[in-house]
Structure formats: C-alpha cells, structure tokens
GUKE-184925 format. One line per field, with one value per residue (C-alpha): residue number from 0; residue in three letters; x, y, z. Coordinates in steps of 0.2 Angstrom, whole numbers, plus 5000, padded with zeros to 4 digits. Example, Ala and Ser with C-alpha at 12.3 -4.5 7.8 and 13.67 -1.06 7.14 Angstrom:
<bamars>
n <- 0,1;
res <- ALA,SER;
X <- 5062,5068;
Y <- 4978,4995;
Z <- 5039,5036;
</bamars>
This chain:
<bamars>
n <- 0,1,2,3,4,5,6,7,8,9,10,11,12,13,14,15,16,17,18,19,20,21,22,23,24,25,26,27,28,29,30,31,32,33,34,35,36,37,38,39,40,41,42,43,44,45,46,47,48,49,50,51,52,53,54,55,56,57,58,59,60,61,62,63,64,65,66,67,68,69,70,71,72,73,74,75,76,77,78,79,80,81,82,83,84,85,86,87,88,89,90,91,92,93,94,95,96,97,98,99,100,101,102,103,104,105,106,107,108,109,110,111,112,113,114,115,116,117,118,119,120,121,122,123,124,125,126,127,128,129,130,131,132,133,134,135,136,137;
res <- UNK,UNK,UNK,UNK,UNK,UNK,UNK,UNK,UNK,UNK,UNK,UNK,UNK,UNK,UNK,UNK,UNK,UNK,UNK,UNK,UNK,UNK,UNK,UNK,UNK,UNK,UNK,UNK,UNK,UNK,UNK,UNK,UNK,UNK,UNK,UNK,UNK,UNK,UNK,UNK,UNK,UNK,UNK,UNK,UNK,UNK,UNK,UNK,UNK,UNK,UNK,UNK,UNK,UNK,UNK,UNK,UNK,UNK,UNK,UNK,UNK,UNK,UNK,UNK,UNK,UNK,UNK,UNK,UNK,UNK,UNK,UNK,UNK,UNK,UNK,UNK,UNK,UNK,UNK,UNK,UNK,UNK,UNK,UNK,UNK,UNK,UNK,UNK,UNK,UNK,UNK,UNK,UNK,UNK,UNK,UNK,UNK,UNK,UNK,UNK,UNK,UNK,UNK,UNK,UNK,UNK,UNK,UNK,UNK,UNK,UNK,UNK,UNK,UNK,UNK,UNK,UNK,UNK,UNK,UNK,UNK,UNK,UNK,UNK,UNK,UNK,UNK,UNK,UNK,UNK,UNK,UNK,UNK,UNK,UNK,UNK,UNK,UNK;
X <- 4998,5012,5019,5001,4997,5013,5007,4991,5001,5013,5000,4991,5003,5021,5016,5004,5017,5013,5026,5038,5026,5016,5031,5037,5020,5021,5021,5028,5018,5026,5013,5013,5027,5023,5017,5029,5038,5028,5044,5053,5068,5084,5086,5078,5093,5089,5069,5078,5088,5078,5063,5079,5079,5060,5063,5077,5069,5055,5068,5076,5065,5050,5054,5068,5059,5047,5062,5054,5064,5078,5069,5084,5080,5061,5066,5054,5055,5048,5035,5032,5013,5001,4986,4980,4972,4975,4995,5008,5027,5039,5057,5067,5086,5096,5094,5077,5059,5052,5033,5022,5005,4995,4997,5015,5031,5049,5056,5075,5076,5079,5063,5061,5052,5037,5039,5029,5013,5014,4998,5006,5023,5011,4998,5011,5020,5003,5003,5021,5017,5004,5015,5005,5002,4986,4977,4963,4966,4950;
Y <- 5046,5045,5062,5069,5058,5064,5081,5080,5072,5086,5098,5089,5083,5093,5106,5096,5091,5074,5070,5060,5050,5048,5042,5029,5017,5019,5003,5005,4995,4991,4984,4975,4963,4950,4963,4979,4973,4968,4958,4943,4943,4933,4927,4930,4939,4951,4952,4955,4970,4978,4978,4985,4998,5002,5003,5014,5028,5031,5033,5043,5053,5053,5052,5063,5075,5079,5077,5063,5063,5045,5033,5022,5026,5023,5007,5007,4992,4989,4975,4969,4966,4964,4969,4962,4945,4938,4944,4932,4928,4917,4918,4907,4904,4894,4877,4883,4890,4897,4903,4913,4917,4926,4929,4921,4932,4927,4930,4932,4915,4896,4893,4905,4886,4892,4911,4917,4924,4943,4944,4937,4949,4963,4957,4957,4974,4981,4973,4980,4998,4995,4996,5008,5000,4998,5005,4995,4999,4988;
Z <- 4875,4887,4885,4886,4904,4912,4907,4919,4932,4933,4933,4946,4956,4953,4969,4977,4990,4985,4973,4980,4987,4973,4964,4978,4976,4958,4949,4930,4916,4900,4887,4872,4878,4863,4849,4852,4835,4818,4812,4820,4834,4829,4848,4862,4865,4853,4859,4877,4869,4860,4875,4887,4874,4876,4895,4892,4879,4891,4906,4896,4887,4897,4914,4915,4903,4919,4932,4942,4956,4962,4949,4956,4975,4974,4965,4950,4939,4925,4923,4904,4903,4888,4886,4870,4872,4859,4858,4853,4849,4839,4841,4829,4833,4824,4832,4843,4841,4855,4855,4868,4869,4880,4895,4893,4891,4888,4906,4908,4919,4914,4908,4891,4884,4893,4898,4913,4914,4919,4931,4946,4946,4941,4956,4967,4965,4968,4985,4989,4984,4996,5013,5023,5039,5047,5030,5019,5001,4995;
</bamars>
C-alpha cells in the first residue's frame, strides 16, 4: 500500500510545484510498533535493531525510489505509532522481562520499564509542521 500511495502522490504532486514543500511539513508514521514481528525479540536491543531496519528499507527503498528530495534537510524523523488497540509486546532478556501494551512503546530512553505512549511525540510534530505564521489550520 505504500508503494501504491507514493504513486498518487507523485502523480499529484511531482510537478505541482509543490514538492518540496509538501515534503517539509511531512510528518512520517511508522505503525505496528508492538506487532511488526509474530515471534519474540532477545533484547530490547534487538527490537531496537530490527525497527532501525524497518525505518531504513522504507528510506531506502521507498523514498529514494520516488527521489524525494534532502530527507536529511527537511529533517524527517520517524515516529513509531500503533494503531492496533489492542497491540502488545514482551521482551525477555536474560535477567529482565519487559512488557508493553497499547499505547506504550519501548523508547530509546531510561525508562524502557514503562515505554512511552506515542500520541503526544506524534501530536506534537503535527504542531511543528504547522509553522506558518499568522495561519489557522483548525
């Protein structure tokens, strides 16, 4: 579904004049953050690897495939988001269980115990993107 959405918008978009512009408000979403993986991670090193890995692939292989211009200089991050309510995830270490449920995801901070819950980084990106001064958006 990705490759065909990217499609429209470069049919849309791709001379519109428009697409640098469109690709500096752009806010990247990264779902299933607690169910991209049927099987269990080893560490949360290992969950954090293999969802860098996810990000990369769609750089890679998505975004570059439709030259989208200075991903880098429009400073597009990924936020890891899930949309399925009723996700969850369970990390066993050697010495530690870790286990998240909706809307918590591990984060890369102190507190994996816990995770974070991905609404407010996600809320919040919208309202950078939206840096158009003396403009209402709702």
């Amino acid at each position: 579904k990705e490759i065909e959405f990217m499609q429209d918008l470069d049919t849309w978009l791709s001379a519109s004049g428009h697409w640098d512009a469109f690709w500096s408000k752009t806010v990247r979403l990264l779902d299933g953050s607690l169910t991209f993986k049927k099987h269990r991670f080893y560490s949360m090193d290992n969950y954090f690897a293999e969802n860098k890995a996810r990000m990369t692939d769609l750089d890679r292989n998505l975004f570059a495939k439709f030259n989208i211009p200075n991903l880098r200089a429009h400073n597009l991050k990924w936020i890891n988001i899930d949309t399925n309510t009723k996700g969850k995830l369970k990390i066993k270490e050697l010495n530690k269980k870790y286990k998240f449920k909706w809307p918590q995801i591990p984060s890369n901070d102190s507190n994996n115990d816990t995770g974070q819950d991905w609404r407010l980084p996600l809320t919040l990106n919208f309202f950078t993107a939206l840096q158009e001064p003396h403009k209402s958006y709702f």
